[in-house]
C-alpha positions as CSV (number, residue, x, y, z in Angstrom):
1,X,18.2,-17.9,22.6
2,X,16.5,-17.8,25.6
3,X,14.5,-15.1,24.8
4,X,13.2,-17.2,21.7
5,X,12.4,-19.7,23.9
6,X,10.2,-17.5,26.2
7,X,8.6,-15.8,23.0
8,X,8.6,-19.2,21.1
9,X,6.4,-20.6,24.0
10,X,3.8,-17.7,24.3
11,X,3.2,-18.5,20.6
12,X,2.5,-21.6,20.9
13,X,0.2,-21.1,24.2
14,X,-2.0,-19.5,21.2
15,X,-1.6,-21.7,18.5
16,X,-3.0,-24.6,19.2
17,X,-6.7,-23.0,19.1
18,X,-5.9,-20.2,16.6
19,X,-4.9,-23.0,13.9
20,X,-8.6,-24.7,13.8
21,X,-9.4,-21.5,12.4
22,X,-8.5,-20.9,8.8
23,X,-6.2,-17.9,8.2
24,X,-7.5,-15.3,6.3
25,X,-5.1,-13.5,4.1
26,X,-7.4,-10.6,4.0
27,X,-7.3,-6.6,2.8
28,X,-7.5,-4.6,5.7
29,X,-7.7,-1.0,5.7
30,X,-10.5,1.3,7.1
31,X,-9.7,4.4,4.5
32,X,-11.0,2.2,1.4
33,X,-14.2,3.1,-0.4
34,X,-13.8,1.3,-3.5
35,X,-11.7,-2.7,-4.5
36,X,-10.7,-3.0,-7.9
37,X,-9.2,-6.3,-9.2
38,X,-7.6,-6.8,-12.6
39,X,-7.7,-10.1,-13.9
40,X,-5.3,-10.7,-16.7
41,X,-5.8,-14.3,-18.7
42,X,-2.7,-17.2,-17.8
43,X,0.2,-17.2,-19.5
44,X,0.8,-19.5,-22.9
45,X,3.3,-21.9,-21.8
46,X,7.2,-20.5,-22.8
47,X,6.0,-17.1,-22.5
48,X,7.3,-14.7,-19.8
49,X,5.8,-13.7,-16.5
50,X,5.4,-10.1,-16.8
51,X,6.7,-7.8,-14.4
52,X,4.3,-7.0,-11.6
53,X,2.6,-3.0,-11.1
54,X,5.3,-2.1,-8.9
55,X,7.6,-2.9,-11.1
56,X,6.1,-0.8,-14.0
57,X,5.6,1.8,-11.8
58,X,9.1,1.9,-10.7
59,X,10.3,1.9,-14.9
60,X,7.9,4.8,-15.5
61,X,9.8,7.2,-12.3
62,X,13.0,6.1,-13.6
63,X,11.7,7.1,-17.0
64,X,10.8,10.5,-16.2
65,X,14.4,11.2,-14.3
66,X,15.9,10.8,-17.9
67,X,16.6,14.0,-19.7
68,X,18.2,13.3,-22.0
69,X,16.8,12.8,-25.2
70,X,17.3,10.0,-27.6
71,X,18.4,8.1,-24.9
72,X,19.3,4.4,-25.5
73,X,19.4,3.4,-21.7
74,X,16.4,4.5,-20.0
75,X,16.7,5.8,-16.2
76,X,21.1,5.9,-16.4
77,X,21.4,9.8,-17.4
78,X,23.7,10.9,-15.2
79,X,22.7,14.8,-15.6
80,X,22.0,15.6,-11.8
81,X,18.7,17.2,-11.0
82,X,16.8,18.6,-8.0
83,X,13.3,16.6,-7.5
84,X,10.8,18.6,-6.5
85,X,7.3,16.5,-5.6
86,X,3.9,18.0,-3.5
87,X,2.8,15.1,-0.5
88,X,0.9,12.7,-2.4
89,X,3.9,12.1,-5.1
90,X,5.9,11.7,-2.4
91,X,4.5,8.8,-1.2
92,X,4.0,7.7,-4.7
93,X,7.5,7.8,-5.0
94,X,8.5,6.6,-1.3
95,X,8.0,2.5,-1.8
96,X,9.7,2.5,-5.3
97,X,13.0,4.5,-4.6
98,X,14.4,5.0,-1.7
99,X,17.1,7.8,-1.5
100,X,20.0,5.7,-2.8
101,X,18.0,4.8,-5.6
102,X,16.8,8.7,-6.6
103,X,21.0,9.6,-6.2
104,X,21.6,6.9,-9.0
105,X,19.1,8.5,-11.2
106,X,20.9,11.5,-10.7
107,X,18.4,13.2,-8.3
108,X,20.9,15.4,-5.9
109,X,18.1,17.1,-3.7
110,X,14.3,16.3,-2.9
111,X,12.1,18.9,-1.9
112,X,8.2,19.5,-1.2
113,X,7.2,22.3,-3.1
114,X,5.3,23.3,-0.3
115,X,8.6,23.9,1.3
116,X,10.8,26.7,1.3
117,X,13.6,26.4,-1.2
118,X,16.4,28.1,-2.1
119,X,18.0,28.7,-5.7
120,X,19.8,26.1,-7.2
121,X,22.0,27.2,-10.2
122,X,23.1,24.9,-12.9
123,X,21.0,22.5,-11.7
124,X,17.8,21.3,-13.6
125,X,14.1,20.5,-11.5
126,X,12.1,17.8,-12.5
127,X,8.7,18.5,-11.3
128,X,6.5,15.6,-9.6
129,X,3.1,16.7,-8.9
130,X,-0.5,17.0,-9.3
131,X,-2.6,18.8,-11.6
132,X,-4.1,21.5,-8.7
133,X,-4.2,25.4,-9.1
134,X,-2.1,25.5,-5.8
135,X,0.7,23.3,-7.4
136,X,0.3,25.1,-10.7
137,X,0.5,28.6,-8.9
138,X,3.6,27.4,-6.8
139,X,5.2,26.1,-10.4
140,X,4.6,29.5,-11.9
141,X,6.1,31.9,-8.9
142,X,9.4,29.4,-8.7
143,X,9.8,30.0,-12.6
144,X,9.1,33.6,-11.9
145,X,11.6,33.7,-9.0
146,X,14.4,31.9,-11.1
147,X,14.6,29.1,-8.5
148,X,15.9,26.6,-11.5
149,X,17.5,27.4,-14.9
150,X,14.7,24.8,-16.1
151,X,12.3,23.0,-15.5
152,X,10.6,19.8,-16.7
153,X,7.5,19.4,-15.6
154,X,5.4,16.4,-14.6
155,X,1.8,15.8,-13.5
156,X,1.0,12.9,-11.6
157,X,-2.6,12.6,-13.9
158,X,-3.9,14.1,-16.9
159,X,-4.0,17.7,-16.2
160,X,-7.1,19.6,-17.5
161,X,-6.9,22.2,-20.0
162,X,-7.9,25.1,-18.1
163,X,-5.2,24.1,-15.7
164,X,-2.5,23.8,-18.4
165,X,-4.1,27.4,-20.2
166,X,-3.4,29.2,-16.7
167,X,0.3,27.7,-16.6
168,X,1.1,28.4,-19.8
169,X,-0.2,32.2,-19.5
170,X,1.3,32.1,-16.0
171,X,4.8,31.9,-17.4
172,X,4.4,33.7,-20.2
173,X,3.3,36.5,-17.6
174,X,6.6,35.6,-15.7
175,X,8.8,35.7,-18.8
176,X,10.0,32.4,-18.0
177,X,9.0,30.7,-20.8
178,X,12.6,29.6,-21.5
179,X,12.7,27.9,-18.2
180,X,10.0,25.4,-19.4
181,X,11.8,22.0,-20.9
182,X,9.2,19.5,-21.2
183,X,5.3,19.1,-19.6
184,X,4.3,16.0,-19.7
185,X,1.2,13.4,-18.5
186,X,2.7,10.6,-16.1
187,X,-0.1,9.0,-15.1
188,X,1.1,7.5,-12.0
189,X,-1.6,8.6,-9.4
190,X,-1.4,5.7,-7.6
191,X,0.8,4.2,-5.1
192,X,2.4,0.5,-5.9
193,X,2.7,-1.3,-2.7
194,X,3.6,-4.8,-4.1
195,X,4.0,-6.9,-7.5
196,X,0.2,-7.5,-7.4
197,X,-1.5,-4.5,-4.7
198,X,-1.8,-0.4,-5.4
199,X,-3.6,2.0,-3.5
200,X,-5.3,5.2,-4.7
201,X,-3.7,6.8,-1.3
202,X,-7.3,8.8,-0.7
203,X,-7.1,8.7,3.5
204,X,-11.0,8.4,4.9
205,X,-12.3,7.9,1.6
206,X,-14.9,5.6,2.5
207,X,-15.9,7.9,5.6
208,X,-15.7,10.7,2.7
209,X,-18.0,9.1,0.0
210,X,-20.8,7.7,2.7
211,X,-20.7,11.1,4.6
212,X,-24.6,11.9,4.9
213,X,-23.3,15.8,4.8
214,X,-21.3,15.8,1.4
215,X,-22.5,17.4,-1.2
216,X,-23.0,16.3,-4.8
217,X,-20.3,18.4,-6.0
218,X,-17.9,16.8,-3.6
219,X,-18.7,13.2,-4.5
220,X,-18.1,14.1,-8.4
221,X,-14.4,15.4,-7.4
222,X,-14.0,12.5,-5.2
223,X,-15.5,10.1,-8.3
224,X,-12.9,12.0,-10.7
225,X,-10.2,11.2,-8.4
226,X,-10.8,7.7,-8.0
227,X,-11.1,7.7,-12.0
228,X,-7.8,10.0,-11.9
229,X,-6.1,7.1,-10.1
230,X,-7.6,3.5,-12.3
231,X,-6.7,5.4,-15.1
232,X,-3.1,5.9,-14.0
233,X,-3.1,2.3,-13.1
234,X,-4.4,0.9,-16.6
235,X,-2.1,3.3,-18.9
236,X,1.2,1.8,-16.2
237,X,0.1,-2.0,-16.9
238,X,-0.8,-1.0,-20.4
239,X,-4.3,-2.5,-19.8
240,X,-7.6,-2.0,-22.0
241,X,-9.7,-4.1,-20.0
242,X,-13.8,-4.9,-20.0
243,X,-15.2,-3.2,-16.8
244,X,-17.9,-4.9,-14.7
245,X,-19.3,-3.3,-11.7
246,X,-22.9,-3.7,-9.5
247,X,-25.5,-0.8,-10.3
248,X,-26.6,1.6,-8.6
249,X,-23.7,2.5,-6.0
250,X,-20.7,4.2,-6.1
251,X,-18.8,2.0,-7.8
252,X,-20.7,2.5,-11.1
253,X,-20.8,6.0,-11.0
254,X,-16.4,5.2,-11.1
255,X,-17.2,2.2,-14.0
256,X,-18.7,4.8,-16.1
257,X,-16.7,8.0,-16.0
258,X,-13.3,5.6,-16.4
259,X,-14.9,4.1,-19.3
260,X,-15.9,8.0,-20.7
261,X,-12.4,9.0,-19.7
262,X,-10.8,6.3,-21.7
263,X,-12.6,6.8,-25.0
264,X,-12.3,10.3,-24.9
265,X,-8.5,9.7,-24.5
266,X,-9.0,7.3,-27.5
267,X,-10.7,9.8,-29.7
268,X,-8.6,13.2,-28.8
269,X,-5.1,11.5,-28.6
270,X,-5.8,9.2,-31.5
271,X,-2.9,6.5,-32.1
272,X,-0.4,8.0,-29.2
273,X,-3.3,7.4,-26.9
274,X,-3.4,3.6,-28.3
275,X,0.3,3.3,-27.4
276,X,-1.1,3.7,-23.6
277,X,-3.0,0.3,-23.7
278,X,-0.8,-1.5,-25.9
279,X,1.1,-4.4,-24.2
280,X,3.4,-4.5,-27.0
281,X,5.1,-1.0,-25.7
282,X,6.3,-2.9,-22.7
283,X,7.0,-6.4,-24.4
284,X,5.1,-8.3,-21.8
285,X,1.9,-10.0,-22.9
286,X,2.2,-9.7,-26.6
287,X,0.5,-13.4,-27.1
288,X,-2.3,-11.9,-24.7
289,X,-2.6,-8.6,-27.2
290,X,-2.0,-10.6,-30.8
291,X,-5.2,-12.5,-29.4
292,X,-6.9,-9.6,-28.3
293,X,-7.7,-11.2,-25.3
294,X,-8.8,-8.6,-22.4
295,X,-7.8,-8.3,-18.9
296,X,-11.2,-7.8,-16.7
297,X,-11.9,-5.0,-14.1
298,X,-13.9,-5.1,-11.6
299,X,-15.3,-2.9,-9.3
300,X,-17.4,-2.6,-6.4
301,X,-18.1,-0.4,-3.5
302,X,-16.9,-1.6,-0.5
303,X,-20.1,-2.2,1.4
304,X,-19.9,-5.7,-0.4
305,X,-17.5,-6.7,2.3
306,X,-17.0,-4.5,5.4
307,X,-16.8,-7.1,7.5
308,X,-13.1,-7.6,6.2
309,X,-12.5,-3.9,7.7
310,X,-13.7,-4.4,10.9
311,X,-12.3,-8.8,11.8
312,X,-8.8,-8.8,13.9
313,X,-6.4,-10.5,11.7
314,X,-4.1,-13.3,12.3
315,X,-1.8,-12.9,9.8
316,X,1.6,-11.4,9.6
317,X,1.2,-8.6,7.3
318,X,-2.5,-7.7,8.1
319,X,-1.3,-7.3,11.9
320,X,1.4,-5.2,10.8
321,X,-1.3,-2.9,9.4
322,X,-3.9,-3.2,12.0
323,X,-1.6,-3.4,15.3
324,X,1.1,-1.5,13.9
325,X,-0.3,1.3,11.8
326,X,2.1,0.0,8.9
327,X,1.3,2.5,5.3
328,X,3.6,2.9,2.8
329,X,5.3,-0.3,3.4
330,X,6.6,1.4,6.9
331,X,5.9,0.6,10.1
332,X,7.4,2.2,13.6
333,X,8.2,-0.3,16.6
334,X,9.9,0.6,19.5
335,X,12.9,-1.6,20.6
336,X,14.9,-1.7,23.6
337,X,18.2,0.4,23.0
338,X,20.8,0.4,25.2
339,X,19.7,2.4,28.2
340,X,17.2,-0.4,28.5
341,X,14.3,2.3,27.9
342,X,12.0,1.5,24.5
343,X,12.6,4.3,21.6
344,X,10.9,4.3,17.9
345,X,12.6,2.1,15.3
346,X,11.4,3.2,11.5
347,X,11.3,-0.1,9.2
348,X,10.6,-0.7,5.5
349,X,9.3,-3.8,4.5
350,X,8.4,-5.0,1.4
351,X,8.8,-7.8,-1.3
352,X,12.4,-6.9,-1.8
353,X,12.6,-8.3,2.0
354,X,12.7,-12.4,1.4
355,X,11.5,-12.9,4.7
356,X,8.5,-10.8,4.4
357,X,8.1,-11.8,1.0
358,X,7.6,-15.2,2.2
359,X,5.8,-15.3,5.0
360,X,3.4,-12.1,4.7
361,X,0.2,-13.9,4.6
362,X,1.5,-16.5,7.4
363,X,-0.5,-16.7,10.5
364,X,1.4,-15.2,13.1
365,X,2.2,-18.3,14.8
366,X,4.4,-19.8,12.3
367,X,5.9,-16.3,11.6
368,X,7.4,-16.4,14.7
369,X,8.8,-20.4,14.0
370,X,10.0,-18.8,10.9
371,X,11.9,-16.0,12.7
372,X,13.2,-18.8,15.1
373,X,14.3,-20.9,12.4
374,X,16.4,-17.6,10.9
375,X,17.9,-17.4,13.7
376,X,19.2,-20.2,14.2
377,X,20.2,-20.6,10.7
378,X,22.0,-17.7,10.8
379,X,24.1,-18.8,14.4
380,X,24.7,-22.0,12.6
381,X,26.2,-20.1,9.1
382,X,28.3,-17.7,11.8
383,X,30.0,-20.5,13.8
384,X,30.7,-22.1,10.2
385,X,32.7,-19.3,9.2
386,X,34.2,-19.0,12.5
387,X,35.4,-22.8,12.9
388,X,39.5,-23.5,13.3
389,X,40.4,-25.7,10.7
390,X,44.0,-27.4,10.1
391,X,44.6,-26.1,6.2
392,X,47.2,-25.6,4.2
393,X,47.7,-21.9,3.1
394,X,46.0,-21.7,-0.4
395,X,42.8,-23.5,1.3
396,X,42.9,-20.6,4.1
397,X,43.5,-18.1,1.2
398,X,40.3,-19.3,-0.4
399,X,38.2,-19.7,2.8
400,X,39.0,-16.2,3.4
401,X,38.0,-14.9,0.1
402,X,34.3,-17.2,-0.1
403,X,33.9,-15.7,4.0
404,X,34.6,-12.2,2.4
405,X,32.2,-12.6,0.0
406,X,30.1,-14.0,2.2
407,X,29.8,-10.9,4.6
408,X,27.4,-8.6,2.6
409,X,25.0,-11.5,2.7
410,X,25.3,-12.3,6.6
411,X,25.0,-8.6,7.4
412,X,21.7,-8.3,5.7
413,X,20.2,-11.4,7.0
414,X,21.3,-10.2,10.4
415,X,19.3,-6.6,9.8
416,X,16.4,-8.6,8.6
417,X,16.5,-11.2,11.5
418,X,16.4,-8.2,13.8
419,X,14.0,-6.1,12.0
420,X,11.5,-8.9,12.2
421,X,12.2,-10.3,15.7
422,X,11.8,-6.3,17.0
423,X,8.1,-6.4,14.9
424,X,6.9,-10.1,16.0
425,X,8.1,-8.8,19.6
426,X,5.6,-5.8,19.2
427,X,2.6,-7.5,17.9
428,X,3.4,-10.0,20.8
429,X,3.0,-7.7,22.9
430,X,-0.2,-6.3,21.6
431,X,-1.5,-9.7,21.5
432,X,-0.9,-10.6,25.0
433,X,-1.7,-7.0,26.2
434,X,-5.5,-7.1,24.3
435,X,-5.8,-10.6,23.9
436,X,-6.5,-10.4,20.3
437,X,-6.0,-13.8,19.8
438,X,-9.6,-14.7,21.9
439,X,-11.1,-11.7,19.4
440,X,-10.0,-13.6,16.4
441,X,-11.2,-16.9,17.5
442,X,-14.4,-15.4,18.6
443,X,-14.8,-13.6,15.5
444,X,-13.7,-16.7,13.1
445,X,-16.5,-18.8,14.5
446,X,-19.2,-16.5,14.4
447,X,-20.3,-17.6,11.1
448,X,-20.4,-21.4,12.1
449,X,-22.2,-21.4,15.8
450,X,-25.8,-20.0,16.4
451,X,-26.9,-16.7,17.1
452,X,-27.3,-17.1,20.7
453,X,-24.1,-18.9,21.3
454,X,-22.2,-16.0,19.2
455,X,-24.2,-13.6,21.4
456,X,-23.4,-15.2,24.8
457,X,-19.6,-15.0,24.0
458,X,-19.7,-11.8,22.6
459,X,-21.3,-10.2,26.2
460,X,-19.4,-12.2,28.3
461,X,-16.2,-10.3,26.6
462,X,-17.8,-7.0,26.3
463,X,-18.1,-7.3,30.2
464,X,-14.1,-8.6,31.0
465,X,-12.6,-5.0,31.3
466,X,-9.1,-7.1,31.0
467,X,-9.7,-8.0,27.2
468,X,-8.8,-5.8,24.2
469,X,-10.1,-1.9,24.3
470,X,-12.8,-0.4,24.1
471,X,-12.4,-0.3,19.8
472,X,-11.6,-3.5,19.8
473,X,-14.7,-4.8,21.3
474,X,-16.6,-2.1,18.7
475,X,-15.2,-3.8,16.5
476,X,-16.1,-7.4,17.4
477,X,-20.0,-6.1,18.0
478,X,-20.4,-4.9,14.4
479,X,-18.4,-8.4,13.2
480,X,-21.2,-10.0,15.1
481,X,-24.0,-7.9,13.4
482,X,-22.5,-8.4,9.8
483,X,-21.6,-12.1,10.3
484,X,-25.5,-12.6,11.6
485,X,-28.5,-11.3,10.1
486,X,-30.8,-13.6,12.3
487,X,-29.6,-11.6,15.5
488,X,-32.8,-10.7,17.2
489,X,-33.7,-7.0,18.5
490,X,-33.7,-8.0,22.1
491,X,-30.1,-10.2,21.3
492,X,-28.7,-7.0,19.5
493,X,-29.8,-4.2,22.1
494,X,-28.5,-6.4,25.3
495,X,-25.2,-6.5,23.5
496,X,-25.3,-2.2,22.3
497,X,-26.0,-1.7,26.1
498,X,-23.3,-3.8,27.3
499,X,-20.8,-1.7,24.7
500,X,-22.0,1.3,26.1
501,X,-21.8,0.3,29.5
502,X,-17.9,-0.2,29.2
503,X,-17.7,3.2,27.7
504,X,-18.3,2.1,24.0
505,X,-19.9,4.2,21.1
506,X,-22.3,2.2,19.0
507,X,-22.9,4.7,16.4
508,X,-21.1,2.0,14.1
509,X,-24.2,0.0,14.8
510,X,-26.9,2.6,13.8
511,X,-24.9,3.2,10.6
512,X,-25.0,-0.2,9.7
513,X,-29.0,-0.6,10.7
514,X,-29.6,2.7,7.8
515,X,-27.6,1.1,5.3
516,X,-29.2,-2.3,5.5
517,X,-32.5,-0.3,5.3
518,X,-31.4,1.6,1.9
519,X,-30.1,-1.6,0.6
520,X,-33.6,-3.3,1.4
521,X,-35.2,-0.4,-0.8
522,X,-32.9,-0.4,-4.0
């Protein structure tokens, strides 16, 4: 308690200006080239919410652990199997099972096919990975090897047909064509990070597709990827949706080659390639499809909003990303063990978390009344169940029995009390340590104070060596040069000098000069 206290008033020290700022609940993440949002029409009154991507997601793994044919209960086979997945499936699979959940869909072992393995008799493989001629070449030398009596496997996207031709002849080579259950298209090359947010899971993509050294070649496999991944997204929400996008960038070259991707899925596959898009497969939506109302996706390159990239955040789950390097729903903290020395702590969080559920998109501030509030919730529940009472013996019989079945539920609040009192102790201490708080103040009233006045503050931080690094203060010059157009040249180089001076790189700046010239041309 006295701890909260001490962290409860630090908070507040901040607070009080932080909250005339309004909190942004904002997508940060450096590696993104592209946002895509799918807007699906409201719901009819009586119908039912449908389940959100992660969810579907989540049904379509289960799915493909089922091997049993004709099966009534999806995802329940108990036939055990070996899972073996290359590094992006991995982390497709990472946020949606966990490895209690893969052992009750049967899944005995998980390995990385980049991995050395040993045989496994008697026990099946269910393959997780992506179309490549690596993976395909590492599938063919296990069948050749005899690794598995068989195999079913399963590519993350639509493979192409030269890649399927040179598996097929592969293992006819090998004489392992008996080893081959089941190939099969999953489309789910995309990671599900919440109800309503995926990620294509392409690191530097952004630094990737606006490289000034990348060829044309390389931006078509890119594009292809990107496609690779909306079109795993659309066929998992059962989506046939109207595509909008700005011309001329990126993001059109993507609108196009999805749509040609689509209808030449249409057209080939024929009526099974309708049962992709149709809402009815899943029974969610089905007054939204007898209508023939169409959710709308939209896309656009990510130069419509850097700025978002580059702000310091104020909000629980944004810090957790930008202080904490939280991906995959897991972030590392250290915590004070027993020896009194800090060591690593791993943490998943996600939506199945109530607490994070809830207060996600919270500025940090009331986080940290939230996690005070827990506490001493959960202090006054404990002293409940450990209260004397005069009773007669059936009424202790019965108090034993509701405190009993009251113990799984107090043990996980108490891991999630602790989990997120050991990550709002972190970011405290980041926040104190770089003062981000005076970053995100600054940075919130750029775009309502003058040019000079924006300017004045911004130097007068850039030369207080005791505030934030020297990204951080990167970061809040190119804020500044987004945020205000009007910033003169002599405003803009006194501030460039000043970043250099403390040992800063404003490269960022000269990139963002060229690509408001091209933009002044198109």
């Amino acid at each position: 308690r006295c701890w909260l206290k001490q962290f409860r008033s630090k908070l507040l020290t901040t607070q009080a200006s932080s909250n005339k700022s309004r909190p942004r609940k904002d997508l940060h993440h450096p590696s993104i080239c592209l946002l895509a949002f799918l807007f699906f029409t409201h719901l009819v009154p009586g119908e039912m919410a449908a389940p959100g991507i992660q969810e579907l997601q989540r049904s379509a793994l289960v799915r493909m652990f089922d091997l049993e044919e004709n099966s009534e209960s999806w995802g329940k086979s108990q036939t055990w199997k070996v899972l073996v997945y290359d590094t992006f499936c991995k982390e497709v699979v990472a946020p949606l099972l966990k490895v209690g959940g893969l052992r009750n869909n049967g899944v005995t072992l998980h390995l990385n096919l980049n991995g050395e393995r040993l045989p496994v008799e008697d026990t099946p493989a269910v393959y997780f990975v992506e179309p490549t001629d690596d993976n395909i070449a590492k599938i063919i030398q296990d069948l050749e090897d005899g690794l598995y009596p068989s195999c079913y496997i399963n590519f993350a996207s639509m493979g192409p047909r030269a890649q399927l031709e040179d598996l097929a002849k592969g293992t006819l080579v090998a004489g392992a064509t008996h080893r081959v259950a089941a190939v099969f298209d999953r489309y789910l090359s995309f990671v599900s990070l919440s109800p309503t947010l995926f990620s294509l899971n392409l690191p530097a993509a952004y630094r990737t597709i606006h490289s000034p050294s990348i060829e044309e070649h390389q931006i078509l496999q890119y594009v292809e990827r990107i496609v690779d991944g909306l079109l795993s997204v659309l066929v998992t929400l059962r989506a046939l949706p109207i595509i909008r996008c700005p011309p001329n960038e990126v993001a059109e070259m993507v609108a196009r080659r999805l749509e040609e991707r689509i209808r030449e899925l249409l057209t080939k596959s024929g009526s099974s390639a309708a049962d992709l898009f149709s809402a009815s497969a899943l029974a969610v939506g089905a007054a939204a499809a007898e209508s023939g109302q169409r959710p709308l996706l939209c896309i656009v390159d990510r130069d419509v909003d850097l700025v978002t990239m580059l702000n310091h955040t104020w909000t629980y789950q944004a810090m957790a990303h930008d202080i904490l390097g939280m991906r995959l729903n897991r972030l590392t903290v250290p915590v004070v063990g027993d020896g009194g020395s800090p060591q690593p702590k791993v943490y998943d969080v996600d939506d199945g978390d109530a607490f994070w559920a809830a207060h996600a998109g919270d500025p940090f501030p009331a986080v940290a009344e939230a996690v005070t509030e827990a506490v001493e919730e959960f202090q006054r529940k404990r002293e409940e169940m450990h209260a004397p009472s005069d009773i007669g013996a059936e009424d202790m019989t019965s108090d034993l029995a509701a405190a009993f079945s009251a113990l799984p539920e107090m043990t996980e609040l108490k891991r999630s009390i602790d989990m997120h009192t050991n990550i709002a102790t972190a970011l405290m201490k980041e926040v104190e340590a770089r003062q981000l708080h005076q970053y995100y103040e600054m940075e919130d009233q750029f775009s309502s104070q003058s040019s000079s006045t924006s300017a004045s503050q911004l130097e007068q931080l850039l030369n207080d060596s005791g505030q934030g690094t020297i990204l951080d203060k990167t970061r809040a010059l190119l804020v500044l040069y987004l945020t205000k157009q009007s910033l003169s040249a002599a405003q803009l180089q006194a501030l460039v000098e000043a970043l250099e001076t403390c040992g800063g790189d404003a490269s960022g700046i000269t990139y963002l000069q060229h690509l408001a010239s091209i933009r002044s041309m198109m």
